[in-house]
KELUMVO-610286 format. One line per 4 residues: number of its first residue (from 1); for each residue x, y, z of N, C-alpha, C. Coordinates in steps of 0.02 Angstrom, whole numbers, always signed. Layout:
BEGIN
NUM = X Y Z X Y Z X Y Z  ...
This chain:
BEGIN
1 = +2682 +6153 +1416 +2655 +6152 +1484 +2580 +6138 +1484  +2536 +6171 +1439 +2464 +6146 +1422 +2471 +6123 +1348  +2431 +6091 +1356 +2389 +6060 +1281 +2338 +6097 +1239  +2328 +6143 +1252 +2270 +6172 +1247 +2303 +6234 +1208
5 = +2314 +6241 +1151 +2343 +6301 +1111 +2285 +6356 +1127  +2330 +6424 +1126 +2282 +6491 +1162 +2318 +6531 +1106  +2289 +6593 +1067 +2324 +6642 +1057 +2390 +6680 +1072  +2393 +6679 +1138 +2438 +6706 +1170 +2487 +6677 +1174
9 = +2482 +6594 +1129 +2562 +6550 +1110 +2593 +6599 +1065  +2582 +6615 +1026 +2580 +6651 +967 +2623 +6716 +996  +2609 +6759 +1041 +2668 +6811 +1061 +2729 +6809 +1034  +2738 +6872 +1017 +2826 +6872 +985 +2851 +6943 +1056
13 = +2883 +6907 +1077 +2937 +6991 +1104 +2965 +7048 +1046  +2910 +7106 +1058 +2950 +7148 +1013 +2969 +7195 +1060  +3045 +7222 +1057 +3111 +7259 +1081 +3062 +7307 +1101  +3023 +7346 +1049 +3016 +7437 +1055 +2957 +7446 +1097
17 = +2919 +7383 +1125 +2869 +7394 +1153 +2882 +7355 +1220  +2938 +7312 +1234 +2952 +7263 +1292 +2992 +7313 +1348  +2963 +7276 +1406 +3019 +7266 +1473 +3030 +7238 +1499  +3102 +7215 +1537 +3131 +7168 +1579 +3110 +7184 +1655
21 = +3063 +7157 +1693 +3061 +7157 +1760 +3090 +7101 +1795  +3138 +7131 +1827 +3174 +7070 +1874 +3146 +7099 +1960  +3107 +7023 +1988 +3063 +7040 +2032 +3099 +7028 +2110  +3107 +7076 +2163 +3147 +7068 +2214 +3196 +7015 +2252
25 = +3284 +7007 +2201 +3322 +7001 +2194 +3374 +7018 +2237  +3349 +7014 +2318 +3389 +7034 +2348 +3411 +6972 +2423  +3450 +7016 +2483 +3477 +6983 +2516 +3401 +6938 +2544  +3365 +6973 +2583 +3278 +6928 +2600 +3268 +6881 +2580
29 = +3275 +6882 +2495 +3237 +6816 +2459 +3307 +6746 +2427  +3362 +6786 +2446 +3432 +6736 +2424 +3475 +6727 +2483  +3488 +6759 +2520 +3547 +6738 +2568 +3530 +6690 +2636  +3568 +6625 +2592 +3554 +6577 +2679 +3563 +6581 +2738
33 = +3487 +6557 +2756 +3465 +6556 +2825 +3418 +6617 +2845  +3417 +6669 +2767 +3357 +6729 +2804 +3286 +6684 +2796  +3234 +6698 +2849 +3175 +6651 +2846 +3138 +6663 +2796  +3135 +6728 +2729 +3115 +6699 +2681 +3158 +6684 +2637
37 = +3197 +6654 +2632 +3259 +6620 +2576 +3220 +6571 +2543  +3229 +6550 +2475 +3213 +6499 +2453 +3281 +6464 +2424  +3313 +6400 +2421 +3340 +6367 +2401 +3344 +6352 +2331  +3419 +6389 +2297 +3427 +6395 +2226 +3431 +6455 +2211
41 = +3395 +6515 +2240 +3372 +6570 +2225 +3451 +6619 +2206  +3496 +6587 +2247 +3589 +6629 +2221 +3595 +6592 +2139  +3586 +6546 +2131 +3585 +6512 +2061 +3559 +6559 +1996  +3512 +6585 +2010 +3455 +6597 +1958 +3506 +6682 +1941
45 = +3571 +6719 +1983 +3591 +6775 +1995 +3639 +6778 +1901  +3682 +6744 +1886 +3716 +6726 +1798 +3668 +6723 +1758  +3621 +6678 +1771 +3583 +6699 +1692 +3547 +6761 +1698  +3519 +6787 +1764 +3483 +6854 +1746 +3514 +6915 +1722
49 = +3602 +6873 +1741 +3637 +6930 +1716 +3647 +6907 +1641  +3637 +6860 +1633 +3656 +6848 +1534 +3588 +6897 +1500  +3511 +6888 +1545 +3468 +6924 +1514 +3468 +6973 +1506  +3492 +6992 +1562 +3490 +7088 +1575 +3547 +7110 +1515
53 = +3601 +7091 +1501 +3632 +7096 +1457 +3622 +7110 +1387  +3565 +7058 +1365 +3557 +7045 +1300 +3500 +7103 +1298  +3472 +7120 +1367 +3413 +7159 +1331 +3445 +7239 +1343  +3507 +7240 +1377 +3543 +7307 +1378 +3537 +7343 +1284
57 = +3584 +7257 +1264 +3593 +7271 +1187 +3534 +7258 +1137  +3477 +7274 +1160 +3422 +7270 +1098 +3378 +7332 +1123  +3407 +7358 +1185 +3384 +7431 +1217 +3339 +7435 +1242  +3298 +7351 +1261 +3243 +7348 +1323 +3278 +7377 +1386
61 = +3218 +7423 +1399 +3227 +7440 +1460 +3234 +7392 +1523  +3261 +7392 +1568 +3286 +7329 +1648 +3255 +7375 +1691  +3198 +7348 +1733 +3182 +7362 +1784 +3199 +7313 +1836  +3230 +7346 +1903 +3215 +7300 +1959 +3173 +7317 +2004
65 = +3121 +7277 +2027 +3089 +7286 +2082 +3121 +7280 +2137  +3100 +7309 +2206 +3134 +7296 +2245 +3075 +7321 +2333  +3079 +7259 +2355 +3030 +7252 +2404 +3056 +7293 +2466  +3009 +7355 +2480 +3044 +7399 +2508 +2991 +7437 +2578
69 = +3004 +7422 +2623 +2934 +7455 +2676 +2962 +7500 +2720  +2925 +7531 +2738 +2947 +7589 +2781 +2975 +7551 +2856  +3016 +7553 +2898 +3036 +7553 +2948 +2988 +7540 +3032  +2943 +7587 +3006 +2881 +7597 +3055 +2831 +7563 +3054
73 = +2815 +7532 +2991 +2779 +7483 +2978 +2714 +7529 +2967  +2710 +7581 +2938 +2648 +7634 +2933 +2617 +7598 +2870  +2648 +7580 +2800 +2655 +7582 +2755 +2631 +7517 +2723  +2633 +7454 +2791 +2625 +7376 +2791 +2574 +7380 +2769
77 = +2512 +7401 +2815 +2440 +7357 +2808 +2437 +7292 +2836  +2405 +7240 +2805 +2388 +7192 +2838 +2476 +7149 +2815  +2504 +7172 +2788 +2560 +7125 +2774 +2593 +7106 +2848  +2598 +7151 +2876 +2648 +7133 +2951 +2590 +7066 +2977
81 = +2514 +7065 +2979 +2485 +6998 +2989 +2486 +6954 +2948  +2520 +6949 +2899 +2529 +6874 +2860 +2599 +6867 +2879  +2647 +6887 +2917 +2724 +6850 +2935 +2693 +6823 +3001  +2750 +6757 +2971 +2742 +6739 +3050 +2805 +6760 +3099
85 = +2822 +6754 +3157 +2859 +6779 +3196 +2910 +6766 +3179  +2957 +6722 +3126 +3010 +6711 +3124 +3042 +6770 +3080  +3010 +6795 +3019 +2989 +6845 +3001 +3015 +6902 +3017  +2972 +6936 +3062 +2951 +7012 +3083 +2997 +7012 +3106
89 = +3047 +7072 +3077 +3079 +7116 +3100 +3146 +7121 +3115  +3166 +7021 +3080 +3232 +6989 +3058 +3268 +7046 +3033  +3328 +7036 +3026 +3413 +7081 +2996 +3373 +7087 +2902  +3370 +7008 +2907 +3345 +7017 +2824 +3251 +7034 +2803
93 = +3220 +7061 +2849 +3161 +7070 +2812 +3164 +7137 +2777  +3122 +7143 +2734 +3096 +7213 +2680 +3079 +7265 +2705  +3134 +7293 +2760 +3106 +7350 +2789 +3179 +7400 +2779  +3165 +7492 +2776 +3209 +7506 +2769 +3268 +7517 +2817
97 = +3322 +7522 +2811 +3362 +7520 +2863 +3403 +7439 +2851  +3374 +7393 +2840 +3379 +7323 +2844 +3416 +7278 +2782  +3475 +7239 +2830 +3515 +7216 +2739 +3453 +7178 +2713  +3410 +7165 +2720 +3352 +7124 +2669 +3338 +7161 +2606
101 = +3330 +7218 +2614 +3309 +7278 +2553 +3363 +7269 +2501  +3444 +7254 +2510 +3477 +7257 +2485 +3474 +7220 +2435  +3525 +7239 +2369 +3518 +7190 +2303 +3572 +7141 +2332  +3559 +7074 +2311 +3615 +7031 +2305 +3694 +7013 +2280
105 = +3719 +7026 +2329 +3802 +7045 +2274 +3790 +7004 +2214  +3828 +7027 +2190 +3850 +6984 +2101 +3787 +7021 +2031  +3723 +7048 +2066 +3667 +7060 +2022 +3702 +7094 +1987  +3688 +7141 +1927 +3729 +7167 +1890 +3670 +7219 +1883
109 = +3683 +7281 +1902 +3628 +7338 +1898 +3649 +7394 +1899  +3663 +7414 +1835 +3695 +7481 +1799 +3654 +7516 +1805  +3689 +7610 +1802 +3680 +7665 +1789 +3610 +7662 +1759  +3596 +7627 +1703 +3543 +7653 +1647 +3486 +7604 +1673
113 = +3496 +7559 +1716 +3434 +7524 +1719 +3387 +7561 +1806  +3303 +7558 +1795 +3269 +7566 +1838 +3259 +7538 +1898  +3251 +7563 +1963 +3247 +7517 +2005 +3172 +7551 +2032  +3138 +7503 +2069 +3082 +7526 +2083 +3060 +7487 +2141
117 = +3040 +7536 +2208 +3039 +7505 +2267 +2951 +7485 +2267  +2921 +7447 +2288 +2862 +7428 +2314 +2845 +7417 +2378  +2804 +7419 +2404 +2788 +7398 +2455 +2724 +7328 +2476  +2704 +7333 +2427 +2649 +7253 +2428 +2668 +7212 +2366
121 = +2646 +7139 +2400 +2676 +7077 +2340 +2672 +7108 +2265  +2634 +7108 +2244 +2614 +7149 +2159 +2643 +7219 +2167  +2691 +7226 +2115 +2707 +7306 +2098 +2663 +7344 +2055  +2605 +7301 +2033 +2551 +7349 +2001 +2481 +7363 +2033
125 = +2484 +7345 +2104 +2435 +7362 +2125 +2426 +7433 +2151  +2366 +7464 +2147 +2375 +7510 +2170 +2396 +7549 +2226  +2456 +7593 +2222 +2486 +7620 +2288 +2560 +7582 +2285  +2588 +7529 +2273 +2609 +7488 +2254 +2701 +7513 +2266
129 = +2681 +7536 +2181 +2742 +7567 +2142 +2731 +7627 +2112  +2770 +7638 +2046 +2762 +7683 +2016 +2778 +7618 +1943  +2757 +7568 +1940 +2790 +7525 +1889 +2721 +7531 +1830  +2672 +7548 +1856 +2640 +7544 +1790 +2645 +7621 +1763
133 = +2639 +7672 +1793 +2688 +7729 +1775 +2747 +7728 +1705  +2781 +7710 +1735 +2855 +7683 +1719 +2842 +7658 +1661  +2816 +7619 +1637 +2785 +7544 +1582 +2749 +7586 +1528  +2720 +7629 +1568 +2662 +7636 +1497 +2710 +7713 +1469
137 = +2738 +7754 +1539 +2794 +7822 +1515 +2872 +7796 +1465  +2857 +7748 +1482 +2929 +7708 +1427 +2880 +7689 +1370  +2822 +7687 +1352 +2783 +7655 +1289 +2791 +7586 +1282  +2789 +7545 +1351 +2800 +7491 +1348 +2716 +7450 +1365
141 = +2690 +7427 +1308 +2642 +7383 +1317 +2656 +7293 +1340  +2694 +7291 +1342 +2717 +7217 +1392 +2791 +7231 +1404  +2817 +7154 +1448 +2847 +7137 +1500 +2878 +7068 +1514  +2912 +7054 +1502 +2971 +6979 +1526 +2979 +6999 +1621
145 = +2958 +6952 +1636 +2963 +6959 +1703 +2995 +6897 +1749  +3040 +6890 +1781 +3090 +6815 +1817 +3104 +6875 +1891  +3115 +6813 +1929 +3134 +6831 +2019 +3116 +6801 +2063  +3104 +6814 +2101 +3076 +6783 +2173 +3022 +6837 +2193
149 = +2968 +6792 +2238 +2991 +6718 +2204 +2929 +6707 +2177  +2912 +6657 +2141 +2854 +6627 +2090 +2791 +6621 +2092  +2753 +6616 +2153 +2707 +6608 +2189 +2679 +6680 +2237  +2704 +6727 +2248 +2702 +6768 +2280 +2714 +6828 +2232
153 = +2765 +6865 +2242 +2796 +6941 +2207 +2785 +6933 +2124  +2826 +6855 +2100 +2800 +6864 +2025 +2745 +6826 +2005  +2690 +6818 +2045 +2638 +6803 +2021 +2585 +6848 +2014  +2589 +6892 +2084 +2533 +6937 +2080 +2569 +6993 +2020
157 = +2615 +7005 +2031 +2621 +7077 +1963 +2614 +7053 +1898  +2619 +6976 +1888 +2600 +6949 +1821 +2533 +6956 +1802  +2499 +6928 +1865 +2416 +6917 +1868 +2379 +7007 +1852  +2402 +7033 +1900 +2384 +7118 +1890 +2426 +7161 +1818
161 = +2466 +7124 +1781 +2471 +7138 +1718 +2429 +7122 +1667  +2434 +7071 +1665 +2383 +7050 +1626 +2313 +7070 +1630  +2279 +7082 +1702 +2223 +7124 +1697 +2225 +7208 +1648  +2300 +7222 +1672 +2295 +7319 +1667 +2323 +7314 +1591
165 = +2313 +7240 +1561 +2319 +7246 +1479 +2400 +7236 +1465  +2457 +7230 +1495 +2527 +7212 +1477 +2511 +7136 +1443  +2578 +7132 +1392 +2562 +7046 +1388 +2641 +7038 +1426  +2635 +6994 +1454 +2677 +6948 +1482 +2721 +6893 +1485
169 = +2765 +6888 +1485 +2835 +6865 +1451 +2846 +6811 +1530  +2819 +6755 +1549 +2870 +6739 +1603 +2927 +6688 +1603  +2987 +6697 +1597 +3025 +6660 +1641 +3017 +6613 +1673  +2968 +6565 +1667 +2970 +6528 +1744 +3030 +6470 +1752
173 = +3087 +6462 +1739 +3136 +6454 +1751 +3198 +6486 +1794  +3149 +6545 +1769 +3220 +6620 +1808 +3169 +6633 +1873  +3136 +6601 +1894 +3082 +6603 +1951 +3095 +6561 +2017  +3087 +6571 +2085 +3081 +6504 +2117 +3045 +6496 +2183
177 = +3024 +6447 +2196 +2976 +6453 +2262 +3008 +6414 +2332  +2981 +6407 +2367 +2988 +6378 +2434 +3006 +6282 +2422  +2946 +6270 +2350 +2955 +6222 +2338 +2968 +6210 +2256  +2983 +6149 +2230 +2978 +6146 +2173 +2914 +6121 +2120
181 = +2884 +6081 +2172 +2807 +6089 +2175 +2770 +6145 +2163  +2763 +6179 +2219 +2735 +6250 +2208 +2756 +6280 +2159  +2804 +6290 +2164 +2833 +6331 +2076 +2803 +6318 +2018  +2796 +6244 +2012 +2762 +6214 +1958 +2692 +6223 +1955
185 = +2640 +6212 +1999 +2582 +6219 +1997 +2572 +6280 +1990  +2592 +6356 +2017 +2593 +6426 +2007 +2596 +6435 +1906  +2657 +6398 +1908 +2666 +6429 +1831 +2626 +6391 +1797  +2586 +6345 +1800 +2543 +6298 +1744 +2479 +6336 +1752
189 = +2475 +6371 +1823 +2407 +6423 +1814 +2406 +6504 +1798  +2482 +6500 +1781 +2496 +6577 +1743 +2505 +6551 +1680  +2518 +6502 +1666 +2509 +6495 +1578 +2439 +6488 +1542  +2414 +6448 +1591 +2349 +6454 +1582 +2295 +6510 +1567
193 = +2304 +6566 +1621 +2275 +6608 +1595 +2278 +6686 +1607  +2362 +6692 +1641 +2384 +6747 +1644 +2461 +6779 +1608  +2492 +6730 +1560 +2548 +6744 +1530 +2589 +6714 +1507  +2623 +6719 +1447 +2658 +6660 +1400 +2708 +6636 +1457
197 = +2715 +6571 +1486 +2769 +6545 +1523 +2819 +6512 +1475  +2889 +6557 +1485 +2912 +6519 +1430 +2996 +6493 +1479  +3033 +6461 +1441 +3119 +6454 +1468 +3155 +6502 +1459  +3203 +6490 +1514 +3272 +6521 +1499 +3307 +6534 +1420
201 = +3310 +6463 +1415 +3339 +6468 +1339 +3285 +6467 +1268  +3217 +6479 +1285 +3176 +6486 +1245 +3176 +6590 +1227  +3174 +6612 +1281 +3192 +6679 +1294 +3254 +6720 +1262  +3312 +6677 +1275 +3392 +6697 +1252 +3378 +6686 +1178
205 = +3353 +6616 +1158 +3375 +6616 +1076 +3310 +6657 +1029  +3257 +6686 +1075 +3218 +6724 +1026 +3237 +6805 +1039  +3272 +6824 +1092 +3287 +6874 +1074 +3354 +6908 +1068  +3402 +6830 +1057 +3476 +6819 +1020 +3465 +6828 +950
209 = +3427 +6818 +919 +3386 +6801 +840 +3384 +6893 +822  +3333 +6921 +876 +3303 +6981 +862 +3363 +7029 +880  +3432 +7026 +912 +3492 +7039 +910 +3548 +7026 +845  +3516 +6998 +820 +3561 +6970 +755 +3539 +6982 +700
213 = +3480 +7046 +696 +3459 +7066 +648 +3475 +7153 +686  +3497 +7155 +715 +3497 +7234 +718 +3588 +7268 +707
C-alpha cells in the first residue's frame, strides 16, 4: 500500500498479548435501506466469522463493539448535530430501545466473547467505553481491528490506539465505507501512520501458521 518501509511492517501478531475488535456490526451499519447502511457491509458477516473463530482457537480474546446511546439523547453531545435528518431518530439509529443497536443476524457471538457498548465514534476516547480498560485488564498490548465502518468507528479507535500505545492490526478488507474510494484513501492514511493495514487472507494465514504450532 506504501513504498516507504516503516518498522511497524515488521509487526508479528503475538496470541498472548493480541485482541480481536470487531467494530459496530450491527443492524444501523448493514441492513438495507437504514440511512447509515453501507453497501457490502452483510458480505464482510463469514469471514469475520472465519476470524473470530480462528482467534477463539489461539485464545485471543473477541471483542465487539457496539454503538450504543442512551434513548434521551443525554449521553450524545454534539453527535445528534452531525446527523442529518434522515438519521435522527430512524427504527435503525444507535439509540437504545432501537433495532439499530442490534447485532446482525448470522454474526457469531458466543458466551466467552466481550461486548462493549460505546457511545462516540472511537471506543477509546475518553468516556467512550470501558475498551481500553478491558485491553490493558486482559494484558493485551495490541489489537486486530475490522467493521464498520472504515472512515468513521474504525478509524478513530485505530487512530486513538495507536496514540494510547496499542499496536494495531487492521483489516482493511474486513472494513467498509460509504464509498470504495473513501475506504481506500482512509486506509492508505492509517497505514501510513497509524497501523499495520493488512488483508483478509494476509491475517488468516499468519495466524493459521501460529495455530499450527500450538
Amino acid at each position: 500500500m506504501n513504498s516507504v518501509k516503516r518498522p511497524k511492517d515488521d509487526w508479528a501478531i503475538v496470541p498472548q498479548s493480541t485482541a480481536l475488535v470487531v467494530v459496530d456490526m450491527q443492524y444501523a451499519f448493514l441492513e438495507k435501506g437504514a440511512p447509515m447502511a453501507c453497501d457490502g457491509a452483510i458480505e464482510l458477516v463469514p469471514k469475520i466469522n472465519e476470524l473470530t473463530a480462528l482467534c477463539h482457537r489461539l485464545k485471543i480474546p473477541v471483542i465487539f463493539l457496539k454503538a450504543c446511546r442512551r434513548a434521551d439523547l443525554s449521553d450524545s453531545g454534539l453527535m445528534t448535530d452531525m446527523k442529518p435528518p434522515a438519521e435522527a431518530g430512524h427504527e435503525f439509529d444507535t439509540l437504545e430501545g432501537k433495532k439499530g443497536v442490534e447485532f446482525y443476524p448470522g454474526l457469531n457471538v458466543t458466551q466467552d466473547d466481550y461486548i462493549v457498548p460505546k457511545i462516540r465514534f472511537s471506543a477509546l476516547i475518553h468516556g467512550s467505553s470501558n475498551l481500553e480498560l478491558l485491553l490493558r485488564g486482559l494484558g493485551r498490548n495490541s489489537f486486530i481491528i475490522c467493521g464498520v465502518t472504515t472512515d468513521v468507528c474504525v478509524a478513530t479507535t485505530t487512530t486513538d490506539g495507536m496514540m494510547l500505545g496499542f499496536k494495531v492490526f487492521l483489516v482493511g478488507d474486513l472494513t467498509i465505507a460509504k464509498t470504495k474510494e473513501r475506504r481506500q484513501v482512509v486506509l492508505e492514511l492509517l497505514n501510513e501512520r497509524f497501523a499495520k493495514v493488512m488483508t483478509f487472507d494476509e491475517v488468516m494465514k499468519e495466524l493459521g501458521q501460529l495455530a499450527g504450532k500450538t
